[in-house]
N, C-alpha and C positions, 0 to 999 in steps of 0.2 A: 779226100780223107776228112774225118771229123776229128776236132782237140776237143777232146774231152775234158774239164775243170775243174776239179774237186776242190776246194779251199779244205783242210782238215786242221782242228783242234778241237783236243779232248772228246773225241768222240768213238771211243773203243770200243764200248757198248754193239755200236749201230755198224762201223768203218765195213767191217768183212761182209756186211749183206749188203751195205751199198756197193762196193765195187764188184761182187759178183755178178748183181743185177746188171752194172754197167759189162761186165767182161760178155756175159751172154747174149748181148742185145744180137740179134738176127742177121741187122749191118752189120758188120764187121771189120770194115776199114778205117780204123781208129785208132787214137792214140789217146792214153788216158793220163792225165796231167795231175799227180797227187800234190797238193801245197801243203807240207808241216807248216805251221804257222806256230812252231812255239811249243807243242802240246806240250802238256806236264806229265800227261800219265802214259799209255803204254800204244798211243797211237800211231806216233813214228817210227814205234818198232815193227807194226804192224803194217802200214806202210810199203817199207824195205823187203818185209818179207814174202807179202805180193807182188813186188816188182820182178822176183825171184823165178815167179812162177807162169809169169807172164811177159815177156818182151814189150808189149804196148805199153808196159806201164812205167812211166816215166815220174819219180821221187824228187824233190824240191824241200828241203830244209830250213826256214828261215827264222829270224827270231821273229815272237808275236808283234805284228802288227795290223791284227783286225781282217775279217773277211775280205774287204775290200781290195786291201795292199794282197793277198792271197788270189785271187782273182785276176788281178791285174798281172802278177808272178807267171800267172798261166797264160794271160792273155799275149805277153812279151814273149813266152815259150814254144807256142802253140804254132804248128805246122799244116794244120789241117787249112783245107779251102771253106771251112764254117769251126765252129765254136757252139758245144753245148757250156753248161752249167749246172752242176747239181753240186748240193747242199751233202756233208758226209754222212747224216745219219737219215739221209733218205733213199728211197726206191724206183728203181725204173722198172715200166713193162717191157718184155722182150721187145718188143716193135714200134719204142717208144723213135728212134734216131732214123730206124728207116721211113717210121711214117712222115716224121719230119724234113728229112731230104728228098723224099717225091714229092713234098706240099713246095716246097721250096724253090725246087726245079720248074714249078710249073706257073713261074711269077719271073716277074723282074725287079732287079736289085731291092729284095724284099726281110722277109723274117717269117720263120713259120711258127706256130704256135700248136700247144692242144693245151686241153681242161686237165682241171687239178683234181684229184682227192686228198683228203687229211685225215691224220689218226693223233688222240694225243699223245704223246712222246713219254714211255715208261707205263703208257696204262689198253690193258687189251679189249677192246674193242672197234667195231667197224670203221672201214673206210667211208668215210664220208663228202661225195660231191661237193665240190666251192664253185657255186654259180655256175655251170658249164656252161660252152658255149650254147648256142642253139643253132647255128648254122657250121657249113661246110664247105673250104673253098677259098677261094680269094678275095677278099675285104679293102678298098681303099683306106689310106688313113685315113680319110674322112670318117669311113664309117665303122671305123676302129676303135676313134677316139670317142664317138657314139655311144659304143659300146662301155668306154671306160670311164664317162662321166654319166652310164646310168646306173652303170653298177658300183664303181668307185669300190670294188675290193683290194686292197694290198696286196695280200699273197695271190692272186688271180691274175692280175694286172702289171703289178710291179718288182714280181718276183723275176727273175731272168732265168729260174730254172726250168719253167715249160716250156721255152724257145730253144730255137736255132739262128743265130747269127752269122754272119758272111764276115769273115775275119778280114777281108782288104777294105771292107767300110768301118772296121771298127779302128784298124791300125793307120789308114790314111787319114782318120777328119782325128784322132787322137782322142776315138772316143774312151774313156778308163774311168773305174768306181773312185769315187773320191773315199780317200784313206783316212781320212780323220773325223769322217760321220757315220754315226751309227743309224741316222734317223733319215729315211728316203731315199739313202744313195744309191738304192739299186732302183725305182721311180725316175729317179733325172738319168740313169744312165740307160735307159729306153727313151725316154725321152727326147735327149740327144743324137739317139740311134735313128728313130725316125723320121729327125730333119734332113735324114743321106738316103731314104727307101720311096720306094713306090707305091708298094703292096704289102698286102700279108695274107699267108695261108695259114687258113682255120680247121685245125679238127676240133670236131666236138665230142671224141674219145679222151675217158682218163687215163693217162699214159705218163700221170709222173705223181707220184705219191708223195706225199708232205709231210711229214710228223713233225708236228706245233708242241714247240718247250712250251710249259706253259712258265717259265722263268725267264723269255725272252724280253725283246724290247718293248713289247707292244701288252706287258702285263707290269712292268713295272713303270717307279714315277722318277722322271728326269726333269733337271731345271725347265722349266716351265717357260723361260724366253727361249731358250735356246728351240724349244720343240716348237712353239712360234714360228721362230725364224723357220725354221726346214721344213716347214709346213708351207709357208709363204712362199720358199722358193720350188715347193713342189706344185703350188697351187700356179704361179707364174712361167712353172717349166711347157704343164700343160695348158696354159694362155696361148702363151707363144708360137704352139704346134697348133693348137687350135685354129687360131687366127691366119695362121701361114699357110693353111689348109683349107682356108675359105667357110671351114664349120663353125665358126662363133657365131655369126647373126639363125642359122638355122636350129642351135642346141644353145642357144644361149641361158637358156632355165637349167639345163643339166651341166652347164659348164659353170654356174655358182653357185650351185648343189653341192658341185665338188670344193668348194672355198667351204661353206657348211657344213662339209664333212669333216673339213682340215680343223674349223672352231669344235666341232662336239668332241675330236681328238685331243684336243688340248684340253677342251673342259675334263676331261675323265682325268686327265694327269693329273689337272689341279685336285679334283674328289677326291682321288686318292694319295696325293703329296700330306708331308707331315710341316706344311707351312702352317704359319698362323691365319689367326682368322684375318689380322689387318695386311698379311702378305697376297692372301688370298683376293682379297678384295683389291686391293692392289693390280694384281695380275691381271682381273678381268677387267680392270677400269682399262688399260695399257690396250689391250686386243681390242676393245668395243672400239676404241679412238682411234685406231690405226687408220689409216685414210683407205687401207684397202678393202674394210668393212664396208666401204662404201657401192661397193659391189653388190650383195647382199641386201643396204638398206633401200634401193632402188629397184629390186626384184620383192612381188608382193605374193607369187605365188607358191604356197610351202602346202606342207601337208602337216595333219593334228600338231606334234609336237616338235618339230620345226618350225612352225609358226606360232609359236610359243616364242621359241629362241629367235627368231626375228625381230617379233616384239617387243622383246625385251631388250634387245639390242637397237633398235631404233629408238626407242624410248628413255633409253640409260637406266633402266630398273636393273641396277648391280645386285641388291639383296635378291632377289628375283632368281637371277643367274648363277647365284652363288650355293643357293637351294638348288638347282638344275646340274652343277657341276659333281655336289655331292651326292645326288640322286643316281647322276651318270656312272660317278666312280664306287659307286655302292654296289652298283648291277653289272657293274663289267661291261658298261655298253649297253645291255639289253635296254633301258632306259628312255634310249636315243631311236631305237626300231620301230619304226612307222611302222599299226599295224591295221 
């Protein structure tokens, strides 16, 4: 059987075609795990009311405490011999669970995965591919992590909603989202997943739909240490797995690419923060010195504007960096895309 895991708050709008999509899936031996986390408005009514209509579906009421603690409610709940994840105001295709439980069966102590598409949340038009995979089948973590320090997307990568998980490796090594971050915790908590697997099965089918708030984490501006920090330790999570996997000396360019990625992340927060100019300048003096930039000022091979930001970070040109931050959070990123 499969736990199905919905974390739900405030999401009324989307709730009834998310879990439709999930009641239809083609598997059908499942059990689907709603988390009220708190809503305000008319979700855990809705909820209750599908549980009504369907025996799989199992209601959970708690006060809010963030996706994370929601997730983990379901992870403590869950019965099934794997564990999906989906987000409430997203979409599965019918043969999203069963194509993930043949990939899965056919590995050992592993994780199956398939490709994303996205829509943005409240506005109609097309689904749109996020990086797919390119291959099909069974992938070492070796050459997993390959894959995720050359592409280094978040919602691709770090989302936990295109996967399948084996619930006795997540409950025996005590893997669980950490409750009190909003920034990575769904990144370290595959990351730590991987330290207990072998393999991973890859489809290179879109079979899990994504509608991006555009009012979520990753548009708005948060203290600027703190996104640092979870930056660091997302950058250190995938070190660790790296290295323990023998792939750091052979991906070593693409493994602080990913630290690169983690600084243009932060610079965009600063472009768009309503700090001062001397906070600002501040901020980027603190990140250029951290001793883990040292990572970076030792790798010399970047691409156009990447190696901009190298430079100027090896050199200490803060005014420099400070123009790059606000150029970054001007464009929403686009700024930063090698083209």
């Amino acid at each position: 059987m499969v736990s199905i895991v919905v974390p739900v708050y405030n999401s009324e709008k989307f709730l009834f075609e998310c879990v439709q999509s999930i009641v239809r899936q083609s598997y059908q031996n499942i059990e689907i795990i709603l988390v009220d986390d708190g809503s305000t408005d008319k979700s855990g009514i809705i909820c209750d009311r599908l549980a009504i209509k369907d025996n799989r579906i199992k209601v959970i009421h708690q006060e809010n405490s963030g996706a994370g603690a929601a997730r983990n409610t379901g992870i403590k709940q869950a019965r099934g011999e794997y564990i999906q994840f989906v987000d409430s105001d997203d979409i599965l295709s019918p043969e999203i669970t069963e194509t993930l439980i043949k990939g899965i069966k056919q590995i050992k102590n592993g994780m199956a995965v398939c490709s994303i598409d996205m829509q943005t949340a409240y506005q109609k038009e097309e689904w749109k591919k996020v990086q797919p995979y390119q291959v099909d089948g069974p992938l070492s973590i070796k050459d997993y992590l390959y894959q995720l320090s050359k592409y280094k997307s978040g919602v691709f990568f770090g989302s936990p909603d295109n996967k399948l998980y084996i619930t006795e490796i997540i409950k025996a090594n005590g893997i669980y989202f950490e409750e009190h971050e909003k920034v990575g915790e769904d990144f370290v908590f595959n990351m730590r997943y991987l330290i207990y697997i072998e393999e991973i099965y890859i489809s290179s089918k879109c079979l899990y739909h994504y509608r991006y708030n555009v009012s979520s984490l990753s548009n708005q501006s948060y203290n600027t240490q703190k996104i640092w920090e979870r930056q660091k330790i997302m950058y250190e999570s995938f070190l660790y797995i790296m290295v323990k996997n023998g792939g750091y000396q052979r991906n070593q360019k693409e493994v602080v690419g990913f630290l690169m990625s983690a600084i243009k992340t932060v610079f965009v927060n600063i472009g768009v923060s309503n700090s001062t100019f001397i906070q600002e300048i501040k901020q980027i003096k603190e990140i250029i010195n951290d001793k883990i930039c040292n990572d970076i000022i030792f790798c010399n091979k970047w691409k156009k504007k990447e190696w901009l930001i190298w430079y100027c970070i090896k050199r200490g040109y803060i005014l420099i960096l400070w123009v790059i931050c606000k150029l970054g959070g001007k464009n929403k990123h686009a700024f930063f895309k090698n083209k």
